[in-house]
N, C-alpha and C positions, 0 to 999 in steps of 0.2 A: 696115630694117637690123636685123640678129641682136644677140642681148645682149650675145654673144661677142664681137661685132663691134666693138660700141661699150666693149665693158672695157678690148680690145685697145690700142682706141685712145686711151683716157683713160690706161691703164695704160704706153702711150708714152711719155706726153705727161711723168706723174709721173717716170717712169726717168729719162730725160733732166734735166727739170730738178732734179733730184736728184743728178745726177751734174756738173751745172754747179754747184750749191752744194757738193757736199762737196769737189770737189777745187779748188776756190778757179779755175776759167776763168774766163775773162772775160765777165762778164753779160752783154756786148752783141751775142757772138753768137748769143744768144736773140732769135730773132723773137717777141718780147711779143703784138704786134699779133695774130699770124697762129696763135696757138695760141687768143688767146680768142678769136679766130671760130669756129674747130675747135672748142673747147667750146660755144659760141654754138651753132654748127651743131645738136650731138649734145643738146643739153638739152631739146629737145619730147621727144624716142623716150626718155628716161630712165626708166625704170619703176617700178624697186625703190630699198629705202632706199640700199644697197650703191655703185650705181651711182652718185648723186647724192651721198652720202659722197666716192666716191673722184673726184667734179666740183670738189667744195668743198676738196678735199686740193690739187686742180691749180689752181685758181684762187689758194689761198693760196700753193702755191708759186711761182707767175707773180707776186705781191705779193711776196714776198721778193728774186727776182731783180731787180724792180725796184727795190726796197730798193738792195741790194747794186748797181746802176748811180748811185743815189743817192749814196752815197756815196762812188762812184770820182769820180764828177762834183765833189763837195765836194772831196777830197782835191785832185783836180788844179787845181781851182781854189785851193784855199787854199796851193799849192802854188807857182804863180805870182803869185803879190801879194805885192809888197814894199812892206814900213813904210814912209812918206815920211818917219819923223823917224830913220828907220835911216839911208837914204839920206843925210840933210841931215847926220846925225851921222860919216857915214864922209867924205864930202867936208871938213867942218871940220877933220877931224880930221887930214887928209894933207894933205904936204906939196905945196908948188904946182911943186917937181917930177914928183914922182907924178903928180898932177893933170895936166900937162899931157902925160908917155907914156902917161897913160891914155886921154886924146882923141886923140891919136896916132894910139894904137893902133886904137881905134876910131872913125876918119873914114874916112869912104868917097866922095870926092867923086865925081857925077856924071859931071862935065865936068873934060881936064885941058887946060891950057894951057902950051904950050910956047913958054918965050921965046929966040927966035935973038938974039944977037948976034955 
C-alpha cells in the first residue's frame, strides 16, 4: 500500500471523527470497533514519524468518542434513577385521595371480568 494511500485513509478516519466531536452527533454512530482495526490493519506498512503521529491522533480521538459515549450512558442512567426516600417522601406526603387516582390512573389489569346480572 502507497503512503498516500495510507494518510488518505488515517486522514479519514481523523475528519470524521472530528466532525462527530465538534458538532456534538451522537458517539454511537461511530463504529469504534471497526476503525481500530482499520488502524490495526494500516500499522505494520507505517513508515515515517508523520504517519504514525497522525495514527496516534486517530486513536486518541476513537478514546474521546468513547469518552463522550461514556457519559451519554452516565447521563441516561442517572437520568432514570429515582431517590427511594423521594419516592417514600411524595407518597406521605399526598393525600390518600390523590393516592388512590393515582393507582387508578395507573392500573392496568390483565384480565377483565364482567359481571351479568
Amino acid at each position: 500500500m502507497e503512503e498516500s494511500e495510507r494518510v488518505q485513509k488515517i486522514l479519514k478516519i481523523v475528519e470524521m471523527l472530528n466532525t462527530v466531536i465538534g458538532s456534538n452527533l451522537d458517539p454511537f454512530k461511530v463504529d469504534v470497533k471497526e476503525h481500530v482495526l482499520k488502524l490495526k490493519e494500516l500499522l505494520p506498512d507505517l513508515k515515517d514519524l508523520d504517519e504514525i503521529l497522525m495514527d496516534a491522533e486517530a486513536l486518541r480521538l476513537l478514546a474521546r468518542i468513547v469518552e463522550l459515549q461514556e457519559k451519554w450512558v452516565r447521563y441516561q442512567a442517572s437520568s432514570l434513577y429515582v431517590n427511594p426516600l423521594l419516592v417514600e417522601l411524595k407518597i406521605v406526603t399526598s393525600s390518600p385521595e390523590k393516592l388512590a387516582e393515582t393507582f387508578a390512573r395507573s392500573w392496568h389489569p390483565i384480565v377483565k371480568i364482567e359481571q351479568l346480572t
